[in-house]
PyMOL commands that place a pseudoatom at each C-alpha (Angstrom):
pseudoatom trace, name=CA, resn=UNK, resi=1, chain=A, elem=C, hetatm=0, pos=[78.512, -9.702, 42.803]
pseudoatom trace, name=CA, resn=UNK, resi=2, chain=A, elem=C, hetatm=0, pos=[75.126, -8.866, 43.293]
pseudoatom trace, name=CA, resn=UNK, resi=3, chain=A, elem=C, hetatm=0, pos=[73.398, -5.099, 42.578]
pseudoatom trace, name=CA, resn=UNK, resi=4, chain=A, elem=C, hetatm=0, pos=[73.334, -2.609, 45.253]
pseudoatom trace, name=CA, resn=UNK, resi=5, chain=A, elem=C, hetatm=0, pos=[69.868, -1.507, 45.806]
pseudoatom trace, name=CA, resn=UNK, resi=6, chain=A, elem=C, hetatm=0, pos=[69.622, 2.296, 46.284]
pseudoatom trace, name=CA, resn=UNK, resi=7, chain=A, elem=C, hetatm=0, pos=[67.436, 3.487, 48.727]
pseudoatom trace, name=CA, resn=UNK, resi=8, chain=A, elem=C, hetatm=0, pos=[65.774, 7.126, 47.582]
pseudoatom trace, name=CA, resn=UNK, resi=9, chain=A, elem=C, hetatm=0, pos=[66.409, 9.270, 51.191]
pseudoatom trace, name=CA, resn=UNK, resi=10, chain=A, elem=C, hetatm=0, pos=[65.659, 12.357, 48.723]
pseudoatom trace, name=CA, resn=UNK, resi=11, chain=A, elem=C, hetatm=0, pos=[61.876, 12.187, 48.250]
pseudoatom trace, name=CA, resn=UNK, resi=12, chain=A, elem=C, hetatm=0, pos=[60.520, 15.604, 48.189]
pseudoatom trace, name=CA, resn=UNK, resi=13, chain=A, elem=C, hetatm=0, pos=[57.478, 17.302, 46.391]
pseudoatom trace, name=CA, resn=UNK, resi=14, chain=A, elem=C, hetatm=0, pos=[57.305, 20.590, 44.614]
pseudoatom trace, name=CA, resn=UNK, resi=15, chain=A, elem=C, hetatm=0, pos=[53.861, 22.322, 44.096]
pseudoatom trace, name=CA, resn=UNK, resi=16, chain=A, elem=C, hetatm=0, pos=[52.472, 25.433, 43.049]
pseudoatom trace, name=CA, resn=UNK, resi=17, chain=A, elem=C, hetatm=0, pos=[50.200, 26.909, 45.642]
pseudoatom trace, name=CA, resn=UNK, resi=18, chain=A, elem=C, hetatm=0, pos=[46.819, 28.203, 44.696]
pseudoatom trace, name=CA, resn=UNK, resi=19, chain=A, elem=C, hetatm=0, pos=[46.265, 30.656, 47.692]
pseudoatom trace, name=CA, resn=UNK, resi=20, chain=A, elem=C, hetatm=0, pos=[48.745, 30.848, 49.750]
pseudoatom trace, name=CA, resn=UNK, resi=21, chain=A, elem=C, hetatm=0, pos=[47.510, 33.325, 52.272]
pseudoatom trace, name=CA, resn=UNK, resi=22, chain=A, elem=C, hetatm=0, pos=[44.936, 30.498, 53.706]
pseudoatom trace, name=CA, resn=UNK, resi=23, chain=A, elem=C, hetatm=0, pos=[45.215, 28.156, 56.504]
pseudoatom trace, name=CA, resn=UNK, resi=24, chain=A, elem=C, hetatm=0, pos=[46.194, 24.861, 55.248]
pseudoatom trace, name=CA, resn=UNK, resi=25, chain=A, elem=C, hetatm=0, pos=[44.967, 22.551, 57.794]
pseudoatom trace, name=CA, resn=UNK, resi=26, chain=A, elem=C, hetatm=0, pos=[48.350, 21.178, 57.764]
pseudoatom trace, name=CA, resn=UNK, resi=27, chain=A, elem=C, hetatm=0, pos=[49.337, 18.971, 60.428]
pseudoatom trace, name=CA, resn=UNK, resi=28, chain=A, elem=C, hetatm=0, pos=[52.596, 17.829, 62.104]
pseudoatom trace, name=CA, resn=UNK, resi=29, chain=A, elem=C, hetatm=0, pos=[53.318, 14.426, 64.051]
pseudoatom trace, name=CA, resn=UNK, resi=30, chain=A, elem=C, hetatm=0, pos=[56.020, 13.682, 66.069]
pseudoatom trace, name=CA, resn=UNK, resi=31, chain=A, elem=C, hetatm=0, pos=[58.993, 15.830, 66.563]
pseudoatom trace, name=CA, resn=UNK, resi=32, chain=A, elem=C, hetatm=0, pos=[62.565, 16.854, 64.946]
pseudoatom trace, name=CA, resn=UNK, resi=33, chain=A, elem=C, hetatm=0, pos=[63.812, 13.788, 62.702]
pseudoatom trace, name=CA, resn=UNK, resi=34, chain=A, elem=C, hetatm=0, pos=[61.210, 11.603, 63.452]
pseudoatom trace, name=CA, resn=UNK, resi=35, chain=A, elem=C, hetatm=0, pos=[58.258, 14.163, 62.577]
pseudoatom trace, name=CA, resn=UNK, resi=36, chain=A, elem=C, hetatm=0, pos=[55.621, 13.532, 59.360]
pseudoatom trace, name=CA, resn=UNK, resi=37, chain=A, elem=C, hetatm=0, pos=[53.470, 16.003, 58.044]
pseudoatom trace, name=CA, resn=UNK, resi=38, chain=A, elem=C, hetatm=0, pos=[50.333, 15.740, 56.694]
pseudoatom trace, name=CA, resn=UNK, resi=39, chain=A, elem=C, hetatm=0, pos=[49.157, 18.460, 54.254]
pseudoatom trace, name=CA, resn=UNK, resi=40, chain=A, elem=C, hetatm=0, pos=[45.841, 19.789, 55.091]
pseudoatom trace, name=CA, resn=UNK, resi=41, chain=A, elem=C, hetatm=0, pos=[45.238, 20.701, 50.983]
pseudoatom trace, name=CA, resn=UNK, resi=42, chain=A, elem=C, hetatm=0, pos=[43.154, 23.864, 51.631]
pseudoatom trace, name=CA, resn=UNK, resi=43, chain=A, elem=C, hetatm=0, pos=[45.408, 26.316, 49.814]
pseudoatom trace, name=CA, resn=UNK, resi=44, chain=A, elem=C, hetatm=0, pos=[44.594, 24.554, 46.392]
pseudoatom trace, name=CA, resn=UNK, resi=45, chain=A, elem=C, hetatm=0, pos=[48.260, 22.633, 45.629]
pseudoatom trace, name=CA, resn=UNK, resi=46, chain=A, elem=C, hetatm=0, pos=[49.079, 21.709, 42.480]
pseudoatom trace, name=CA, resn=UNK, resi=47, chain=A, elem=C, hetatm=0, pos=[51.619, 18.644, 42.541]
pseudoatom trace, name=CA, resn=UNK, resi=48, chain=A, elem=C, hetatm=0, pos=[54.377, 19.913, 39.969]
pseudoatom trace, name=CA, resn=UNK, resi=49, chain=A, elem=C, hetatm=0, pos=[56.576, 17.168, 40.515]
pseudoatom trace, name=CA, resn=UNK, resi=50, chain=A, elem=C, hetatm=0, pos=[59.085, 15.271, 42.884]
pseudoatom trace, name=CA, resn=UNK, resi=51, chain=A, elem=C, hetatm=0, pos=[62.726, 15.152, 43.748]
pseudoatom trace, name=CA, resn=UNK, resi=52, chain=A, elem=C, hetatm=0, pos=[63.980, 11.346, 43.990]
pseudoatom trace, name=CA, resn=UNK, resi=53, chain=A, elem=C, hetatm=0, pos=[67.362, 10.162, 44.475]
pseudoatom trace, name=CA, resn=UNK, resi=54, chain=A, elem=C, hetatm=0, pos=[69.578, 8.171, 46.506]
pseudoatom trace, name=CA, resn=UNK, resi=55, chain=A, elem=C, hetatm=0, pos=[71.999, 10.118, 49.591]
pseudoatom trace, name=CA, resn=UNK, resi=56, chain=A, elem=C, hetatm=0, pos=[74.803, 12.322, 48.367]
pseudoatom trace, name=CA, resn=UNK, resi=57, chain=A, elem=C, hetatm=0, pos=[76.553, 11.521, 50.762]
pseudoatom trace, name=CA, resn=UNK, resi=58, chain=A, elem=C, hetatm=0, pos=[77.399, 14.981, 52.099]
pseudoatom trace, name=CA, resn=UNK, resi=59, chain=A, elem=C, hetatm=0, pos=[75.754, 17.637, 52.935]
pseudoatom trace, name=CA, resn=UNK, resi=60, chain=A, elem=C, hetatm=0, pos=[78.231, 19.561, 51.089]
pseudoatom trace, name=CA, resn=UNK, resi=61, chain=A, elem=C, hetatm=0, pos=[78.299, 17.647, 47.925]
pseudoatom trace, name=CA, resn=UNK, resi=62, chain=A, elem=C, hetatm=0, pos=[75.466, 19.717, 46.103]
pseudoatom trace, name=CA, resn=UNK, resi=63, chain=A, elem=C, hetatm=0, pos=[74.869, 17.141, 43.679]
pseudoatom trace, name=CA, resn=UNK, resi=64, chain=A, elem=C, hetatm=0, pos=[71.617, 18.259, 41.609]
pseudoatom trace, name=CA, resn=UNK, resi=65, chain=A, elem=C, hetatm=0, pos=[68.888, 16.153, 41.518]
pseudoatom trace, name=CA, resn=UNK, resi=66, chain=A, elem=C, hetatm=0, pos=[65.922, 16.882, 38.585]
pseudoatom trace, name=CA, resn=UNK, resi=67, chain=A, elem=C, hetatm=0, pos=[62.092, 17.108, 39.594]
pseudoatom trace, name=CA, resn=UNK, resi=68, chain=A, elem=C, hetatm=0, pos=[60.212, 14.405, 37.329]
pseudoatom trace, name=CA, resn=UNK, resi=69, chain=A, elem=C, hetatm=0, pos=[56.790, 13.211, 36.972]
pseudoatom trace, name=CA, resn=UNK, resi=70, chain=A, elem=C, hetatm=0, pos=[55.766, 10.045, 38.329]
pseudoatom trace, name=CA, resn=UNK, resi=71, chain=A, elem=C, hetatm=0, pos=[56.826, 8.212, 34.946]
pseudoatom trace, name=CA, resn=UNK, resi=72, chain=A, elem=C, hetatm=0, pos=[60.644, 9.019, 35.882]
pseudoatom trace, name=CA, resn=UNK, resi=73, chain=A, elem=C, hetatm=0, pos=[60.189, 11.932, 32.999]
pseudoatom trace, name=CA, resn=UNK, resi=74, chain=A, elem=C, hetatm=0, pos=[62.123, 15.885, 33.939]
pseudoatom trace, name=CA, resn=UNK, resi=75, chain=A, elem=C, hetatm=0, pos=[59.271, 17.949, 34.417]
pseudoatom trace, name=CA, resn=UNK, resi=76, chain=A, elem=C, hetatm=0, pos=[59.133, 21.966, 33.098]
pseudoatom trace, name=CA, resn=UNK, resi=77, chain=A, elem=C, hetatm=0, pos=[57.575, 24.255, 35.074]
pseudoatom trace, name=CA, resn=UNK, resi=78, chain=A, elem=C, hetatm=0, pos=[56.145, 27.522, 34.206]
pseudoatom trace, name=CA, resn=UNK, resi=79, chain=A, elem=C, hetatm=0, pos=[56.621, 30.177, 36.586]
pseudoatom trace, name=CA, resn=UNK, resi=80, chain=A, elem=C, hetatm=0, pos=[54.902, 33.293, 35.392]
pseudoatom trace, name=CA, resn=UNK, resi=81, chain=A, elem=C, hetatm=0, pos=[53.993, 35.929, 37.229]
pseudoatom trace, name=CA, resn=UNK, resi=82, chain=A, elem=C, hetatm=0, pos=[54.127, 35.726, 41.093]
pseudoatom trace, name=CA, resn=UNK, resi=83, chain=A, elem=C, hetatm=0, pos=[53.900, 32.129, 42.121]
pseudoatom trace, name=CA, resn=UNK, resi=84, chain=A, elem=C, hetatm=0, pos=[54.273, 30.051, 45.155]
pseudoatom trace, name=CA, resn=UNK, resi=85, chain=A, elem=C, hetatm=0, pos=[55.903, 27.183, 45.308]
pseudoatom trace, name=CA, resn=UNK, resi=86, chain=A, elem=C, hetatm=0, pos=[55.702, 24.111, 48.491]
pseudoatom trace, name=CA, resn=UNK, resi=87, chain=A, elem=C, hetatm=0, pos=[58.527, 21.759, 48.896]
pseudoatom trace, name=CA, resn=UNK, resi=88, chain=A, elem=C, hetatm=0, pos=[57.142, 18.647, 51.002]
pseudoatom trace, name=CA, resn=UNK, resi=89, chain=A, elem=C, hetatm=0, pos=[60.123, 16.570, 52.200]
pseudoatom trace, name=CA, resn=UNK, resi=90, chain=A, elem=C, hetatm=0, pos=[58.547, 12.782, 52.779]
pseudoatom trace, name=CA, resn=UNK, resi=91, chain=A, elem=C, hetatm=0, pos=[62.087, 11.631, 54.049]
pseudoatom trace, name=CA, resn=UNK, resi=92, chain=A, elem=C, hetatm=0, pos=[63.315, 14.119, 56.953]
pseudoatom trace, name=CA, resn=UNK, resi=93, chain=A, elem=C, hetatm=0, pos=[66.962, 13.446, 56.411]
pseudoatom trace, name=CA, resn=UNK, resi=94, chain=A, elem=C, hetatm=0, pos=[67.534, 17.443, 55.800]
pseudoatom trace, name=CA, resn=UNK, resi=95, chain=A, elem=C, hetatm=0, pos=[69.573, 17.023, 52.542]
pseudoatom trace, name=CA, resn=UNK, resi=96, chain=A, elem=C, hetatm=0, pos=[68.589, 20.016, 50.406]
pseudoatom trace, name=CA, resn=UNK, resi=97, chain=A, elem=C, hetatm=0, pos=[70.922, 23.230, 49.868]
pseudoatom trace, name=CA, resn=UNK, resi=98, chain=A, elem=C, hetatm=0, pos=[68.783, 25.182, 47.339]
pseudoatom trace, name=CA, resn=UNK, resi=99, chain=A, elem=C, hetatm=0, pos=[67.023, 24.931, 44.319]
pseudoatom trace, name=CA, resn=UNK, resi=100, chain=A, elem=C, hetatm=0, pos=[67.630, 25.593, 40.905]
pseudoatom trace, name=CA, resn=UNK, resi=101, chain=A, elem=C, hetatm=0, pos=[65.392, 27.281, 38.290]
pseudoatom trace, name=CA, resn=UNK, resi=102, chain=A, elem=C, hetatm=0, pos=[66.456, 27.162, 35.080]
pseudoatom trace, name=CA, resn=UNK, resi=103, chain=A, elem=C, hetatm=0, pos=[64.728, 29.804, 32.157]
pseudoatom trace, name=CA, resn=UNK, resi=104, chain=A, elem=C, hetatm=0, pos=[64.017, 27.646, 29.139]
pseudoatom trace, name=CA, resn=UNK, resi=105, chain=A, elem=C, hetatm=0, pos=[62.514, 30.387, 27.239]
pseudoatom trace, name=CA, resn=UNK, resi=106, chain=A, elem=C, hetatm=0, pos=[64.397, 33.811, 28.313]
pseudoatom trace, name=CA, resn=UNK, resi=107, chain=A, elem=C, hetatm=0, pos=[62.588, 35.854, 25.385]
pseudoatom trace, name=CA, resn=UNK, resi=108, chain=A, elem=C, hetatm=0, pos=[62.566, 39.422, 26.532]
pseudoatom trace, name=CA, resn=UNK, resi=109, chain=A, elem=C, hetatm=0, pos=[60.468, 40.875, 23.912]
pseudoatom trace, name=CA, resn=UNK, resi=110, chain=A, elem=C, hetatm=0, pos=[61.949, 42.981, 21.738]
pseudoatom trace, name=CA, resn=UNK, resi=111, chain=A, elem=C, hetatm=0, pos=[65.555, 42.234, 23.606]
pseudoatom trace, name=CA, resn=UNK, resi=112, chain=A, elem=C, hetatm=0, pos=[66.068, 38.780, 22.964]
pseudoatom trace, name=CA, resn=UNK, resi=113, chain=A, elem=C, hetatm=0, pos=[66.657, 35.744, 24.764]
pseudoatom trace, name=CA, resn=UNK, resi=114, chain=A, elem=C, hetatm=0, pos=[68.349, 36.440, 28.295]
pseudoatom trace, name=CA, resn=UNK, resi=115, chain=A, elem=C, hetatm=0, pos=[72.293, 35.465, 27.862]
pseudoatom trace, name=CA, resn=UNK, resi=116, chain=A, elem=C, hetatm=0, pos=[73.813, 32.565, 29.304]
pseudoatom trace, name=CA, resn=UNK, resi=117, chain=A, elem=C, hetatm=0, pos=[76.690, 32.984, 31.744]
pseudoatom trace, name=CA, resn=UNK, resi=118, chain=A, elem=C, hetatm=0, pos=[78.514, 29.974, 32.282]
pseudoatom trace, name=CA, resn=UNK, resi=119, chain=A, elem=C, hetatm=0, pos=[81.745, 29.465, 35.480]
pseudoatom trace, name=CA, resn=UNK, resi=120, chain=A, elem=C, hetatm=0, pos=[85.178, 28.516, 35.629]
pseudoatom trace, name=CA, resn=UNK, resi=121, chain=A, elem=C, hetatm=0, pos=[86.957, 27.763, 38.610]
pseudoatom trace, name=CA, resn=UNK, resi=122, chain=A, elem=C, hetatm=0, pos=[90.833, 28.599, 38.962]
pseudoatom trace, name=CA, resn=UNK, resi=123, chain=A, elem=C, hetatm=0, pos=[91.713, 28.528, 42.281]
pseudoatom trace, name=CA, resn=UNK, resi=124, chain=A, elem=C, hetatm=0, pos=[90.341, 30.633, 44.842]
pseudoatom trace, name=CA, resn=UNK, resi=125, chain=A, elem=C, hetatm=0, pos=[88.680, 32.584, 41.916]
pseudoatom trace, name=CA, resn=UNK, resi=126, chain=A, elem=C, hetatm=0, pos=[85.217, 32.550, 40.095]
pseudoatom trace, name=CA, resn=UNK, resi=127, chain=A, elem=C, hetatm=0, pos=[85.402, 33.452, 36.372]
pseudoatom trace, name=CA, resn=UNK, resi=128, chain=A, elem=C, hetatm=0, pos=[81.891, 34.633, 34.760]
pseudoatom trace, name=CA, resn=UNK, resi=129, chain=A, elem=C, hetatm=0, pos=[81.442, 34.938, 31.086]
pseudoatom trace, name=CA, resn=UNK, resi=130, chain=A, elem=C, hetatm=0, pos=[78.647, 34.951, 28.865]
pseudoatom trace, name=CA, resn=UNK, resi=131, chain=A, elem=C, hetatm=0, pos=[77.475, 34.200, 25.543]
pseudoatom trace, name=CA, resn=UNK, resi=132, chain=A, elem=C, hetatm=0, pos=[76.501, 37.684, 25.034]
pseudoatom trace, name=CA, resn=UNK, resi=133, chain=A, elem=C, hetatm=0, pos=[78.248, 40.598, 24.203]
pseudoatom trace, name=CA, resn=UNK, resi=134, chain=A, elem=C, hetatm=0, pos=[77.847, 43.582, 26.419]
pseudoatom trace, name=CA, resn=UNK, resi=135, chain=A, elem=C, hetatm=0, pos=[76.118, 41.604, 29.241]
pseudoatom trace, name=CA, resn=UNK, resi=136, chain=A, elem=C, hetatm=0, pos=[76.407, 43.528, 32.756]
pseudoatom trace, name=CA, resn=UNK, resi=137, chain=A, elem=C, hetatm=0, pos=[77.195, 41.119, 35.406]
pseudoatom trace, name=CA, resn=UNK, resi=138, chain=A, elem=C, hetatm=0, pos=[75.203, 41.618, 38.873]
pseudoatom trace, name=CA, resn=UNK, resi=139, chain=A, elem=C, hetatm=0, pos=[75.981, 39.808, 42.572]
pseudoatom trace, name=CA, resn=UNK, resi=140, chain=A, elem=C, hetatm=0, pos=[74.087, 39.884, 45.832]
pseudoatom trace, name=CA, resn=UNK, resi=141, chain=A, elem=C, hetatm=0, pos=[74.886, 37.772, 48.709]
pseudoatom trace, name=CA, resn=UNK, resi=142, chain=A, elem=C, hetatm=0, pos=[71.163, 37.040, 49.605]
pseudoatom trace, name=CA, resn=UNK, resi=143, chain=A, elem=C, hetatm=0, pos=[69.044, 36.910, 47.484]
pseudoatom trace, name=CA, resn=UNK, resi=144, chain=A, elem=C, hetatm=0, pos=[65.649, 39.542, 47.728]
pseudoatom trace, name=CA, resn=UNK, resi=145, chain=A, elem=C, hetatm=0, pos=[68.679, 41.697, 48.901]
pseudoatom trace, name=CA, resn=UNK, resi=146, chain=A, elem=C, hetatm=0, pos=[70.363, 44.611, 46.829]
pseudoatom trace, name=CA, resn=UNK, resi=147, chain=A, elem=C, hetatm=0, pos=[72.044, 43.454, 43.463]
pseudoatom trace, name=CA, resn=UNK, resi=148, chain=A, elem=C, hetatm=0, pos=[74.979, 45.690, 42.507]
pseudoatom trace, name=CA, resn=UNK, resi=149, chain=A, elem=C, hetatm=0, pos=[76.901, 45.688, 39.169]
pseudoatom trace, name=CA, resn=UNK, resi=150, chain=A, elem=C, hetatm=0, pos=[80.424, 44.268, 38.948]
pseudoatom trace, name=CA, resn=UNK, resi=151, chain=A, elem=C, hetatm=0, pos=[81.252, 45.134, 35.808]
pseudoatom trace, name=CA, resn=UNK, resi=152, chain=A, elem=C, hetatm=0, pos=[80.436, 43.519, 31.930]
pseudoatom trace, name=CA, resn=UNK, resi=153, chain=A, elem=C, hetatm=0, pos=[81.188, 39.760, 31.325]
pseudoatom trace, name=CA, resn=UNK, resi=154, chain=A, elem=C, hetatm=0, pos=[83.555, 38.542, 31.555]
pseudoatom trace, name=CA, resn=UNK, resi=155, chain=A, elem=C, hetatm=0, pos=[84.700, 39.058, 35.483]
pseudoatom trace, name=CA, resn=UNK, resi=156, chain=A, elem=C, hetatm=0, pos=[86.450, 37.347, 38.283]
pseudoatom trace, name=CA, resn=UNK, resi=157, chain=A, elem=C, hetatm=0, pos=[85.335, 36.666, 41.618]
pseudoatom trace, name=CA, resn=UNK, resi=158, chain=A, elem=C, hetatm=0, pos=[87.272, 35.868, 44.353]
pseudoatom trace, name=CA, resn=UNK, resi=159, chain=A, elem=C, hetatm=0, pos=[85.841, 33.164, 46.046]
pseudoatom trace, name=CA, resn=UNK, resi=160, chain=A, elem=C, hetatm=0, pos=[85.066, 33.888, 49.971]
pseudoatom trace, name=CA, resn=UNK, resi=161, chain=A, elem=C, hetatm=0, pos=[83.733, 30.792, 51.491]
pseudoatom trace, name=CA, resn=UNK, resi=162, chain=A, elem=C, hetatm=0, pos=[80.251, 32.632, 51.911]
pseudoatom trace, name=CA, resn=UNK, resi=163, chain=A, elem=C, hetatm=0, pos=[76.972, 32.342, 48.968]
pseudoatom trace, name=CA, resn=UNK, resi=164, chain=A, elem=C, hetatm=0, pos=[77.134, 34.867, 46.238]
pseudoatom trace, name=CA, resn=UNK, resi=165, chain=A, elem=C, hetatm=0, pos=[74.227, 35.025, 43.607]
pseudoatom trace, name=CA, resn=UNK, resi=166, chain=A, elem=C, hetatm=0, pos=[75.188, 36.636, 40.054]
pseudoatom trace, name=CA, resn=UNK, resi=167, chain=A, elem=C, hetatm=0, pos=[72.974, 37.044, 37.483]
pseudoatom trace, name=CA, resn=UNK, resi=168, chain=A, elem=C, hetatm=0, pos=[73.652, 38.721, 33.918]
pseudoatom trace, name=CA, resn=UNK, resi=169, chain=A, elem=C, hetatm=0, pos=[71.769, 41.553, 31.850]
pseudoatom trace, name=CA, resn=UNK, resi=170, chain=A, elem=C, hetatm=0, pos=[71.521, 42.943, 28.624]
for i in range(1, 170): cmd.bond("trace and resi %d" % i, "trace and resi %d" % (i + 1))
show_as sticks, trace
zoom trace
């Protein structure tokens, strides 16, 4: 049997934008699924890194895909202060649900690092613990909307069918 070639329909690029408040220049060509864009480069982009994979196969699967360098290698990122980020998609096949930001060095000063929550599924409910005592669980279901406190770790969620964001505090 011969190998299956995979074909990478993810290819999309994540940079950090130098001013993002200026007219890019960008450019778009064609229309709907069969449009390319072509990045003017006047707001100063710094490529971070690229998303490369094969299909999911769903647009429901959510299977997470890393951002690496153009060795293959994960890339870190570090997001301090305000920063914005572009995500160029050079396939237009519309398979992206989010991303995910992970904090590699949570140090908060005199507080310590930021705990880690980690999920459990049992049926139509959400567990949230954490690795730290005393941590105040928070949910919002958009987020830049209002966060409001559910109580301290560990809780269960019922799950709704619609996005909820939690996050965890000392």
């Amino acid at each position: 049997m011969l190998p299956i070639a995979l074909v990478n329909e993810i290819d999309q690029i994540l940079s950090k934008v130098a001013n993002p408040t200026k007219d890019d220049g960008s450019t778009l060509d064609g229309t709907d699924a069969g449009a390319n864009v072509t990045e003017g480069g006047q707001q100063g982009l710094t490529k971070l890194g690229r998303f490369l994979g094969p299909a999911t196969g769903a647009w429901s699967s959510n299977d997470l895909i890393p951002l690496q360098d153009d060795n293959g290698n994960i890339v870190t990122v570090d997001l301090d202060g305000q920063t914005t980020l572009r995500l160029t998609f050079n396939q237009t096949d519309g398979d992206l649900d989010y991303l995910l930001f992970y904090c590699l060095d949570c140090s908060g000063g005199t507080t310590g690092p930021a705990p880690k929550l980690s999920l459990s599924v049992s049926g139509s409910n959400l567990t949230v613990n954490s690795d730290t005592a005393g941590t105040t669980l928070e949910a919002t279901d958009a987020l830049g909307g209002t966060w409001t406190g559910i109580g301290t770790a560990p809780q269960t969620v019922p799950i709704s069918g619609k996005a909820k964001f939690i996050r965890g505090k000392k």
